[in-house]
C-alpha positions as CSV (number, residue, x, y, z in Angstrom):
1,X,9.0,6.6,-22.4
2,X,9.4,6.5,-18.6
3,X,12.8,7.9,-17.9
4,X,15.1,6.3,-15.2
5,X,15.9,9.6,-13.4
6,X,13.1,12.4,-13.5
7,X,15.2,15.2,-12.5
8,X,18.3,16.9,-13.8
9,X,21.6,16.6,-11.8
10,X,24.9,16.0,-11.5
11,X,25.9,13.7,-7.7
12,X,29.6,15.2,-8.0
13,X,28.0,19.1,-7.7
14,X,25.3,18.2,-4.8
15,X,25.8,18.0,-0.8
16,X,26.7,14.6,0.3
17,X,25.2,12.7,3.3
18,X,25.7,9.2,4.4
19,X,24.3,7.0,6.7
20,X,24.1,2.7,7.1
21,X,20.6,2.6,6.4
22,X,18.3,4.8,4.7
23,X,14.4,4.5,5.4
24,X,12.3,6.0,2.8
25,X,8.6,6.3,5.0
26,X,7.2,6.0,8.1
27,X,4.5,3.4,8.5
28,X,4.4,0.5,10.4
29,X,7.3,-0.8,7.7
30,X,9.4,2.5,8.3
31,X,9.3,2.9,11.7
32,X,9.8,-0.8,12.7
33,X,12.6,-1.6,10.2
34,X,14.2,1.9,11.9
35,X,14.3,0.8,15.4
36,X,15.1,-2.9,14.0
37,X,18.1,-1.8,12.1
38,X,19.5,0.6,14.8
39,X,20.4,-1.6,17.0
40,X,23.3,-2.3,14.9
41,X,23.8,0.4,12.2
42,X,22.8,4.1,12.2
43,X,19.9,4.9,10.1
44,X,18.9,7.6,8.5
45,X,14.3,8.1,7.9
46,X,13.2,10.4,5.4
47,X,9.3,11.4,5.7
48,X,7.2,13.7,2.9
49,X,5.4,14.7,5.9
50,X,5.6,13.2,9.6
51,X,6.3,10.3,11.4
52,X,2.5,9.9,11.8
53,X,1.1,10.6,8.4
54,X,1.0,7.3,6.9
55,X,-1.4,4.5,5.5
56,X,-0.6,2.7,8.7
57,X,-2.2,5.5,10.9
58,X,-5.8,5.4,9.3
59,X,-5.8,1.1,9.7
60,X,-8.5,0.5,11.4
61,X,-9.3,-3.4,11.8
62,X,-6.4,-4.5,13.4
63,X,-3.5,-6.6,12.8
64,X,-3.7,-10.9,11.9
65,X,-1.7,-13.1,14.0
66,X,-1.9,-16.5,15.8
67,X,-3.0,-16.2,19.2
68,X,-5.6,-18.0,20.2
69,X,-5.6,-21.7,21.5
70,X,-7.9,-23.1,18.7
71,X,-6.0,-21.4,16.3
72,X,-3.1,-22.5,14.5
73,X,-0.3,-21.2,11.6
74,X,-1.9,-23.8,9.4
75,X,-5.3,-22.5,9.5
76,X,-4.1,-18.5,8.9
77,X,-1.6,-20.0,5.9
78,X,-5.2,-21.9,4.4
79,X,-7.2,-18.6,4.5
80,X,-4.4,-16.6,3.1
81,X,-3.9,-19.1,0.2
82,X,-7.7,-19.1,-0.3
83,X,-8.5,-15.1,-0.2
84,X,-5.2,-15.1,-2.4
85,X,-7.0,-16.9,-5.4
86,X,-4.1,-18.9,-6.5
87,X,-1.2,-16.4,-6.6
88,X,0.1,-16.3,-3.2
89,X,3.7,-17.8,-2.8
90,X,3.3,-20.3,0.1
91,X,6.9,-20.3,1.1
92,X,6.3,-16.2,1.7
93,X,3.0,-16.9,3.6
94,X,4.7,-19.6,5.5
95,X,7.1,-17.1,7.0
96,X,4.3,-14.5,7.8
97,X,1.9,-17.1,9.7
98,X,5.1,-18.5,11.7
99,X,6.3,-15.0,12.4
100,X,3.9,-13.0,13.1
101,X,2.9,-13.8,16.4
102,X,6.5,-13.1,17.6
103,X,6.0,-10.0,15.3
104,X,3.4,-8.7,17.7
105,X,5.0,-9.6,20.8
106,X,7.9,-7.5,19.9
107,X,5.1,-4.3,19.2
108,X,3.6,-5.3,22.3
109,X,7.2,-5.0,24.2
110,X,8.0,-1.8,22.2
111,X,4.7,-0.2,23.9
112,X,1.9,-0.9,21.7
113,X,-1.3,-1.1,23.8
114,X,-3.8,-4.0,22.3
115,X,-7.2,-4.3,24.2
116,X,-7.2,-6.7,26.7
117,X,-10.9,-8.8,27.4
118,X,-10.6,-10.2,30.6
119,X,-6.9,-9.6,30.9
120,X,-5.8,-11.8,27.7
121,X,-5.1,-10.0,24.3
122,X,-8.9,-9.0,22.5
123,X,-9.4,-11.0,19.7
124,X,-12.6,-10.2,16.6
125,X,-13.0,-12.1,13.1
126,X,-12.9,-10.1,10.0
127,X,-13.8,-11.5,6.4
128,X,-12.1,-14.7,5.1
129,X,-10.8,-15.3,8.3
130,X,-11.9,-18.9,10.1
131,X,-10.4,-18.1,13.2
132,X,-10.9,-15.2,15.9
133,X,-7.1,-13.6,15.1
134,X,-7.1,-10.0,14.6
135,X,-5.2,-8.0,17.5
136,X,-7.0,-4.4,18.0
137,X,-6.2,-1.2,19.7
138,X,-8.4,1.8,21.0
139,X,-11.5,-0.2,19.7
140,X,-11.1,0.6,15.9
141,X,-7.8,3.2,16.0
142,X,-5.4,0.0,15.8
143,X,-3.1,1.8,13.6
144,X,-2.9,5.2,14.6
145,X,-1.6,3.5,18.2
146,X,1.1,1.2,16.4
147,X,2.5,4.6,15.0
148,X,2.1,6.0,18.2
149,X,4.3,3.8,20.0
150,X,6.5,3.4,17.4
151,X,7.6,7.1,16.8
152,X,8.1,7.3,20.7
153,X,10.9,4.4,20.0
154,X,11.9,6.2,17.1
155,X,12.2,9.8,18.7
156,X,13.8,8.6,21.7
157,X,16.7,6.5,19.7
158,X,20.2,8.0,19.4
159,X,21.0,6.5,16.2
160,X,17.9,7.2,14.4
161,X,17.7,11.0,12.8
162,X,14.5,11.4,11.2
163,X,13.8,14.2,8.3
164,X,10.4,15.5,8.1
165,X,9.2,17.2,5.2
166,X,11.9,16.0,2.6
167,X,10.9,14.6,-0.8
168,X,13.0,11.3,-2.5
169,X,12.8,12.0,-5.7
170,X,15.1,8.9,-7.3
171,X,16.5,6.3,-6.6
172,X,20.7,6.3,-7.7
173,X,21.9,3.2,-8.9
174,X,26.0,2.6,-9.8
175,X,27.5,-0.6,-10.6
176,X,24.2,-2.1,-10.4
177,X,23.7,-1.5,-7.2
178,X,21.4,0.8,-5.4
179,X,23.8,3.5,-3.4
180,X,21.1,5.8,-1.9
181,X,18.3,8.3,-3.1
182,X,18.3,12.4,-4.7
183,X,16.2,14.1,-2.3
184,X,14.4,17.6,-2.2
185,X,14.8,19.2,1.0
186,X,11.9,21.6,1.9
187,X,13.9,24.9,1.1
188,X,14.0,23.7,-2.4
189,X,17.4,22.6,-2.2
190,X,18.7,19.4,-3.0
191,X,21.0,16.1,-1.7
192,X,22.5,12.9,-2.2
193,X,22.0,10.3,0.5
194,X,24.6,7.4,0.0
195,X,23.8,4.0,2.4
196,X,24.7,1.2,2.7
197,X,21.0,-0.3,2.5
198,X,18.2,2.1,1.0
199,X,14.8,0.4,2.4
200,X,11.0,1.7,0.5
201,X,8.5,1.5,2.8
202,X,6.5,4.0,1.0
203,X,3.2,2.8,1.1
204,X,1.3,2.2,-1.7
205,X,-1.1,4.3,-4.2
206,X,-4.5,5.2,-3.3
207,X,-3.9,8.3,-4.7
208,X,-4.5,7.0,-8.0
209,X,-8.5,7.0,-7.8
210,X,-10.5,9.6,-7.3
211,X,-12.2,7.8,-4.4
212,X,-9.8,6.3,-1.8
213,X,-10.0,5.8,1.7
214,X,-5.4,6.5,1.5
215,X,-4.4,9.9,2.8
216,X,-2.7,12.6,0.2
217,X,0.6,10.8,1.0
218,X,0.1,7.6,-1.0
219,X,1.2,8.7,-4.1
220,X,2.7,5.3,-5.1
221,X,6.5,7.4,-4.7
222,X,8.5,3.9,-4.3
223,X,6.8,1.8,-6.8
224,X,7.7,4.7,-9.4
225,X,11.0,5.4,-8.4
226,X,11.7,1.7,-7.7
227,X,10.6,0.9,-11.4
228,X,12.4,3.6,-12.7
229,X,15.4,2.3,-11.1
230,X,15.2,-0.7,-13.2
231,X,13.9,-2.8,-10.1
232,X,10.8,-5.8,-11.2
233,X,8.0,-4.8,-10.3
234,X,4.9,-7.6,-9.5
235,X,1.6,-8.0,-10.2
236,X,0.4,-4.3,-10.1
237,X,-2.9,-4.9,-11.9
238,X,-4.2,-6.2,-8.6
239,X,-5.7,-2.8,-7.0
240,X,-7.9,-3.7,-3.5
241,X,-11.6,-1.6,-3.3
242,X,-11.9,-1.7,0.5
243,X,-16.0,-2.4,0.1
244,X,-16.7,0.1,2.8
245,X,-16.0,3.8,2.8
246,X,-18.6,6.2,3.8
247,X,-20.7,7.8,1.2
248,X,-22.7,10.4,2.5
249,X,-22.9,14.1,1.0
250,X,-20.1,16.6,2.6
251,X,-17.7,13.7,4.3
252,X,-14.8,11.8,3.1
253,X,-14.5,9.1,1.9
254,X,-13.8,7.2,5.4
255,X,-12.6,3.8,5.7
256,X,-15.6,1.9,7.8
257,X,-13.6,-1.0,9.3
258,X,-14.3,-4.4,8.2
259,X,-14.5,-5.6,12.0
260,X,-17.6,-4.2,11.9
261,X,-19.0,-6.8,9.3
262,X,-16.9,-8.8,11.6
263,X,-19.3,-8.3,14.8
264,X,-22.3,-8.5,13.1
265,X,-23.3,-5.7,10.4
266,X,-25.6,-6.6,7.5
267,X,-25.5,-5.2,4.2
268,X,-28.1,-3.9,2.6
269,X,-29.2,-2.6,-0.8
270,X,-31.4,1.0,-0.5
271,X,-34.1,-1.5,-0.6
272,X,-33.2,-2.0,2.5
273,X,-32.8,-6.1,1.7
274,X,-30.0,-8.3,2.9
275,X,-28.4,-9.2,-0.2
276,X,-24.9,-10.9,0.1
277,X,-26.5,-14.8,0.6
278,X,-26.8,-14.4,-3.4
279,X,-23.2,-13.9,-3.7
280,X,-21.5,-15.8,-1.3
281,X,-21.4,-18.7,1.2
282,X,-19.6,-16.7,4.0
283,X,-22.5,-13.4,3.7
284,X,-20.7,-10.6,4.6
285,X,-17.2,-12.2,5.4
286,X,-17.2,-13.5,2.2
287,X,-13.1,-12.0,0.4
288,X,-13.1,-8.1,-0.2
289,X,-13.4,-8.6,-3.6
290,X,-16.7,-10.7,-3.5
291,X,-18.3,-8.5,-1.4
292,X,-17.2,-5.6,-3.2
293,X,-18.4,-6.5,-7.3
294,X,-21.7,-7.6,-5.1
295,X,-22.2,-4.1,-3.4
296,X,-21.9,-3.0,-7.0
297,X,-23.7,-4.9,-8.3
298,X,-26.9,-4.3,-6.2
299,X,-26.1,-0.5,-7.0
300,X,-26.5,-1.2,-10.3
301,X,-29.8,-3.5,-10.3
302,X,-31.5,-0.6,-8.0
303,X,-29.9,2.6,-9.0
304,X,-28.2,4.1,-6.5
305,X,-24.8,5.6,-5.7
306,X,-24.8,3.3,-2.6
307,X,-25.5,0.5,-0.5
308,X,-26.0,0.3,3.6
309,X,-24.3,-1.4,6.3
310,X,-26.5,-2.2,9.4
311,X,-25.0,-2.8,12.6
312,X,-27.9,-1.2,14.6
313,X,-29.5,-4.8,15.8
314,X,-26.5,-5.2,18.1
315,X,-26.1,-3.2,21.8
316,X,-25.5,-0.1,21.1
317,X,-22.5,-0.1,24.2
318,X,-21.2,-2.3,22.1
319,X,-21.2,-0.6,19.0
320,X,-20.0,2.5,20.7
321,X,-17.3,1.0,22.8
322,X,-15.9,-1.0,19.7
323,X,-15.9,1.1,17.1
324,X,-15.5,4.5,18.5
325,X,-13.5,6.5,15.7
326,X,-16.2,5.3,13.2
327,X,-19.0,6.2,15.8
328,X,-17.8,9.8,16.5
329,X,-16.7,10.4,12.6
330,X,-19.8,9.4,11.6
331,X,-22.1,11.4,14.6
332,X,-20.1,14.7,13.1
333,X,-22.1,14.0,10.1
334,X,-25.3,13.6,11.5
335,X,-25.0,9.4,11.4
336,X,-25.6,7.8,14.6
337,X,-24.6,4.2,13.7
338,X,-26.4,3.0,16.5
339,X,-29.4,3.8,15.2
340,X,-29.1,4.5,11.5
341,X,-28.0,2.5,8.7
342,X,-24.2,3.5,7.2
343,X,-24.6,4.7,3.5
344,X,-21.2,2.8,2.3
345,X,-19.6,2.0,-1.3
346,X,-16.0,0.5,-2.4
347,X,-13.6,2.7,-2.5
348,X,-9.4,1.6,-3.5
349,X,-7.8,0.6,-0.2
350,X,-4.6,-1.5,-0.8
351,X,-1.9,-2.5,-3.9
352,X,-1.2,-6.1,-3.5
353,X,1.5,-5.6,-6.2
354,X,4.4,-3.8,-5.8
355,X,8.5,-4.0,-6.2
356,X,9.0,-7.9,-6.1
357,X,11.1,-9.0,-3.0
358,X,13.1,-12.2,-2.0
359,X,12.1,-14.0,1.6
360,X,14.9,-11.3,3.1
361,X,12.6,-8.1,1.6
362,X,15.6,-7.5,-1.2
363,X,14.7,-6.4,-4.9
364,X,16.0,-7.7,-8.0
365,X,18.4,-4.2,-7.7
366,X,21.5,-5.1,-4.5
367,X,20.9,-3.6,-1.7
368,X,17.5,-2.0,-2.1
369,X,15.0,-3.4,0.0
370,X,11.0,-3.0,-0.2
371,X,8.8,-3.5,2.9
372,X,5.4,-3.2,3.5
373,X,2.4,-2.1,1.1
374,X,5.4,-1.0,-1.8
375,X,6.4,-4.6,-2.0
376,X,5.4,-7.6,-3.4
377,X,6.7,-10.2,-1.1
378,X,4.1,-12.8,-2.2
379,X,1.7,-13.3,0.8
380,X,-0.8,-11.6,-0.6
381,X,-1.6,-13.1,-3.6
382,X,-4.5,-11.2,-6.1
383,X,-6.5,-10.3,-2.8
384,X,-5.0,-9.5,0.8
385,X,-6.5,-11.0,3.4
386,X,-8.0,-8.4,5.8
387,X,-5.2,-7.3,8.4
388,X,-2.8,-9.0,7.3
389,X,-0.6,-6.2,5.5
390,X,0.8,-5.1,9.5
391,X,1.9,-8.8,10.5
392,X,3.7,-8.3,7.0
393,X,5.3,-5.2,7.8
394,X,6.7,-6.5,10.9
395,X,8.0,-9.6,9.8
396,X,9.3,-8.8,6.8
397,X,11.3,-5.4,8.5
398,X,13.0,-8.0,10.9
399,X,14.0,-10.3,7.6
400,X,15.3,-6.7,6.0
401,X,17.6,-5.5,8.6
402,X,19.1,-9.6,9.1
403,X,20.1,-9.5,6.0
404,X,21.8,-5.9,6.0
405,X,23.6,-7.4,8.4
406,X,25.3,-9.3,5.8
407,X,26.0,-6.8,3.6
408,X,29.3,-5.6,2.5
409,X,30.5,-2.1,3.3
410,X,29.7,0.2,0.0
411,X,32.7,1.2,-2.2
412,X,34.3,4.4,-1.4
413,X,34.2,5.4,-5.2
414,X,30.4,4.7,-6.1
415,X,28.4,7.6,-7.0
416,X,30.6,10.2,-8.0
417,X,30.3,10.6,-11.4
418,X,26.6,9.4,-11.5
419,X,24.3,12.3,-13.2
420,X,21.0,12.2,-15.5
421,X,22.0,10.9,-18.5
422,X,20.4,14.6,-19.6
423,X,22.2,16.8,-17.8
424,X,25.2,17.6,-20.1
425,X,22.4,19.2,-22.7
426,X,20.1,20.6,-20.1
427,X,20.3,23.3,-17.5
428,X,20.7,21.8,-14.0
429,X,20.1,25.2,-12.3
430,X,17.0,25.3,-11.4
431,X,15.3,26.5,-14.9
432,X,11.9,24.5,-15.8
433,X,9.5,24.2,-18.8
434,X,6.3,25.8,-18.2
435,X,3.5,23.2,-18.1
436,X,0.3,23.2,-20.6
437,X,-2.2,23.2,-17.2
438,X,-1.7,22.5,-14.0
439,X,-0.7,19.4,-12.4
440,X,-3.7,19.6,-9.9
441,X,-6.2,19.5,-13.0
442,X,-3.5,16.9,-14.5
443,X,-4.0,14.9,-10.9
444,X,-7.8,14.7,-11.0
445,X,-7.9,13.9,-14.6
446,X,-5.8,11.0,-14.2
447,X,-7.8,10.2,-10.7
448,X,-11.1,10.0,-12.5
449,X,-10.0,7.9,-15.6
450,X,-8.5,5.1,-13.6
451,X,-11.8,5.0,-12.0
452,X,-14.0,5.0,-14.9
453,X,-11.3,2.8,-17.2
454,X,-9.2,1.0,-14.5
455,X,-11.7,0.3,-11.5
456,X,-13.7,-2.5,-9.9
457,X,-14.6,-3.4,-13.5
458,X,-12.4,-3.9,-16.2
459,X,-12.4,-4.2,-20.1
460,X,-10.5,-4.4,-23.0
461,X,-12.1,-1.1,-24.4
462,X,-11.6,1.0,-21.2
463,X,-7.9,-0.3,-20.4
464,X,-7.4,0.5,-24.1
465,X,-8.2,4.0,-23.7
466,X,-6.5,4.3,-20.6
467,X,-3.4,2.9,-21.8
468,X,-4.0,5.6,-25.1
469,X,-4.1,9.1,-22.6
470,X,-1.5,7.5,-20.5
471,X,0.8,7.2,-24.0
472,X,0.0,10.6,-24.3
473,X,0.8,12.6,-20.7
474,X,3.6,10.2,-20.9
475,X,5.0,13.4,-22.4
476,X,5.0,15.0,-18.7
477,X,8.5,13.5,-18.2
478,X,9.8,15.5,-20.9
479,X,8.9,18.7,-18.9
480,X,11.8,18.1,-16.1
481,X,9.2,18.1,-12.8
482,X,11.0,19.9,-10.1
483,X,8.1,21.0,-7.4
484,X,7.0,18.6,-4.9
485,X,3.1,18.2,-6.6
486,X,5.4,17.7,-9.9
487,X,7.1,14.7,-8.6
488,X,4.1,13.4,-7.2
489,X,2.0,13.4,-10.1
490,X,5.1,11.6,-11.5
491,X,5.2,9.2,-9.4
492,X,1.1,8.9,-10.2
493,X,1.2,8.7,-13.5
494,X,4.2,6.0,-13.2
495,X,1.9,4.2,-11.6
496,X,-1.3,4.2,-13.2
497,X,1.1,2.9,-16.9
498,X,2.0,-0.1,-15.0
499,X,-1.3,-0.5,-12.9
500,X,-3.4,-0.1,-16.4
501,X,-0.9,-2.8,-18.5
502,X,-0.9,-5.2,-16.3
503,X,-4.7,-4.9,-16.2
504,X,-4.5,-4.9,-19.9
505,X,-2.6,-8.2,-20.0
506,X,-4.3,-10.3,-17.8
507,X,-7.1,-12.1,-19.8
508,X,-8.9,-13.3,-16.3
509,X,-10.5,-12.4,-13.3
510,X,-9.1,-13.2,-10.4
511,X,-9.2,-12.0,-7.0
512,X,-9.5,-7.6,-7.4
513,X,-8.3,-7.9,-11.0
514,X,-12.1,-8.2,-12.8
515,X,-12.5,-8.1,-16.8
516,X,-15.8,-8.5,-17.7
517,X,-14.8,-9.5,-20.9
518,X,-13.5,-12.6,-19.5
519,X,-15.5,-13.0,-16.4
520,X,-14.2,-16.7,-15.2
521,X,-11.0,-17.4,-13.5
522,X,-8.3,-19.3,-15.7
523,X,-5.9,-21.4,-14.0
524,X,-4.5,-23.6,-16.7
525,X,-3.5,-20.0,-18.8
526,X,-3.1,-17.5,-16.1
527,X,-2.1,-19.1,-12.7
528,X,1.3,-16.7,-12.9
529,X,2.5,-13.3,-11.9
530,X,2.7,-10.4,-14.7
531,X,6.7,-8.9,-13.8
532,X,7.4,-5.6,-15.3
533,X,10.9,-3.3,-15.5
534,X,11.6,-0.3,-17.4
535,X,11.9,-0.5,-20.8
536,X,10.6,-4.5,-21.4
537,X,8.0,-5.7,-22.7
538,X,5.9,-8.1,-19.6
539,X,7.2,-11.2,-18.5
540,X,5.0,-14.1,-17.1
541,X,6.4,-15.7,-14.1
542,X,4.6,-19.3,-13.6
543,X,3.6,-20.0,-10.2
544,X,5.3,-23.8,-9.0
């Protein structure tokens, strides 16, 4: 059994800090909420690392809005719903295609710098997308200056104080409310954070596969915590393969943009054939999730660990002035793209599930918010639609903080005499179980079965053998985790249960949830969300 609190304590024995908001990450959802929600309230940002290590750093494509004269909300809401497959909720992508344009203005006024073509904002195409829409920075670095700007708003605000290198480690409810977060400060020592408004803007879990192009950070920390808290969480058997990362011996795995698909690239098999017109209508914009079960399949058919992307028919200015972060990671490697073909395959990217919000970014639990790649507002149905996760972010932040504005001051009393239900028959000082091997090996074990048993391709089998060595490292809880890798691989392995049963339970494919056991698409049986909390069996939530 997943417990609701991981770690041993007692709130009535533990410094106390309060603030109006609490932040819990600092991607594009952290950092914006922050500056959104000081302007009235003092906030308080927690970050496992730095303002600038996030998801939201390593974006590369850019950011979806509404721009352009020939475009229009109506046609960015129609290629949501399509990429979507059937389980976006329209009202939720209604709000995103309306509001993101002033989204980006307001980025654009807090000192983002988008390219400019001819003085008017740059605009490129990526897959799924009918219209030229997607906003980028520094070529293909759109993220990294989004953060950028952001943490100089951040870092320059009064009533903003920002914690670096400190770990949440639960959510604390009371009265069925949430009243703040446990956290392990990076001397070891630990506090209780009381607020007003606690907001997860975590990021999501890429740290669950052993091939990933998410950084170390996204280790799926507010999805667990969130669940453990007795919060809903949505759809989480829908896990995005970006189909792109670089494969080539002795680099990462780095995310190669979709934008480049987007101004022109082909993809090839190590045939060197143009293969995607068997697959799909749109080629290589076809949905991430077409493209990516067809780059597999073509390794399959021809044996190889990989297939190629070829953008080396366009001007190589271009290419070079474009895409300058892939050029220059790639030339380290010996990989002139210019010239040479990109060895690429999928690798997982983005969790469309998450904790399940309302239209203000509030979870089933008062007063605890979700924002960004941890939620599940409902725009991104069984497939995101490339770029769209940052418009997200920035709309759904504003929505956050205008309805903290509503909220209620927090009872004096709350929180006092909440402790881990196991506290009064364990020791709460610091003493710890020693663990059968260690949670790095545990990490890369669980890392390589969800790709072998929880990947691109699904089956009953494999989810049922998943599901059988998740039952049994369940038993990690019982060990009392206490370091920082500890509560990680907690947070993991939190994860990875609800990821691998909602896989389990869905008797379709649809969108980046595959079963090759039942291949087709089922509307009339499976056109509804899978809803899991802490100690219930899954609920089915029909879409309207």
């Amino acid at each position: 059994m997943i417990p609701q609190y991981i770690h041993d304590f007692d709130l009535s024995a533990l410094p106390m800090v309060e603030t109006e908001v609490l932040v819990i990450g600092s991607g594009i959802a952290g950092l914006f909420t922050a500056i959104k929600a000081s302007e009235k309230h003092r906030v308080l940002m927690i970050t496992k690392k730095s303002l600038l290590e996030s998801n939201t750093r390593y974006a590369q494509g850019g950011i979806a809005a509404v721009i352009a004269e020939d475009d229009s909300p109506a046609y960015h809401l129609q290629d949501t719903l399509v990429a979507g497959a059937g389980l976006c909720r329209s009202e939720a992508v209604e709000v995103l295609v309306n509001e993101g344009p002033d989204g980006v203005r307001e980025l654009i006024h807090l000192g983002t710098l988008f390219d400019l073509e001819n003085g008017e904002l740059a605009l490129t195409q990526e897959g799924a997308h009918s219209h030229r829409r997607i906003l980028h920075a520094n070529g293909d670095a759109t993220g990294y200056e989004i953060v950028r700007a952001l943490a100089v708003k951040v870092h320059e605000h009064p009533g903003i104080d920002v914690w670096d290198e400190h770990f949440v480690i639960d959510l604390i409810t009371d009265g069925g409310e949430c009243i703040g977060a446990l956290i392990l400060k990076e001397d070891g020592s630990k506090l209780f954070v009381k607020a007003k408004a606690t907001v997860l803007c975590s990021g999501g879990a890429g740290q669950l596969y052993r091939y990933t192009t998410n950084p170390d950070v996204a280790t799926a920390d507010g999805v667990a915590m969130a669940y453990r808290a007795g919060a809903i969480v949505r759809d989480m058997e829908f896990i995005q393969f970006h189909p792109t990362s670089l494969c080539y011996p002795g680099a990462p795995r780095f995310l190669i943009s979709e934008a480049v698909r987007g101004e022109g690239a082909y993809l090839r098999n190590v045939k060197g054939e143009r293969f995607m017109e068997k697959y799909h209508a749109q080629l290589e914009l076809a949905p991430r999730d077409i493209v990516a079960r067809a780059i597999v399949s073509e390794m399959e058919l021809t044996k190889s660990t990989f297939v190629y992307l070829d953008i080396t028919h366009e001007q190589p200015e271009m290419v070079r002035s474009r895409f300058p972060t892939i050029y220059e990671t790639c030339m380290r490697y010996g990989l002139d793209i210019t010239t040479d073909w990109i060895p690429v395959a999928p690798a997982a990217h983005y969790m469309m599930g998450g904790v399940k919000t309302d239209l203000s970014g509030e979870s089933s639990i008062p007063r605890l918010f979700a924002c960004g790649e941890v939620s599940s507002t409902g725009v991104h149905g069984a497939n995101r639609l490339a770029s769209n996760s940052l418009s997200e972010a920035i709309v759904f932040g504003r929505r956050i903080v205008e309805r903290i504005q509503s909220l209620p001051p927090i009872e004096e009393s709350l929180g006092r005499a909440v402790k881990s239900p196991s506290t009064d028959k364990m020791n709460i000082n610091g003493e710890k179980h020693q663990h059968s091997k260690p949670v790095s090996e545990r990490r890369l074990s669980l890392q390589k079965m969800m790709v072998r048993q929880v990947g691109l391709r699904r089956n009953r089998i494999h989810l049922q053998q998943a599901m059988d060595q998740l039952q049994h490292e369940l038993s990690f809880f019982d060990q009392k985790p206490t370091q920082r890798e500890e509560l990680e691989y907690a947070n993991l392995l939190t994860c990875a249960w609800l990821v691998t049963s909602g896989a389990l339970h869905r008797e379709e494919s649809r969108g980046a949830h595959y079963r090759d056991d039942f291949p087709a698409r089922d509307d009339i049986a499976w056109r509804k969300h899978s809803l899991q909390q802490r100690e219930q069996a899954i609920v089915e939530e029909w879409m309207s």
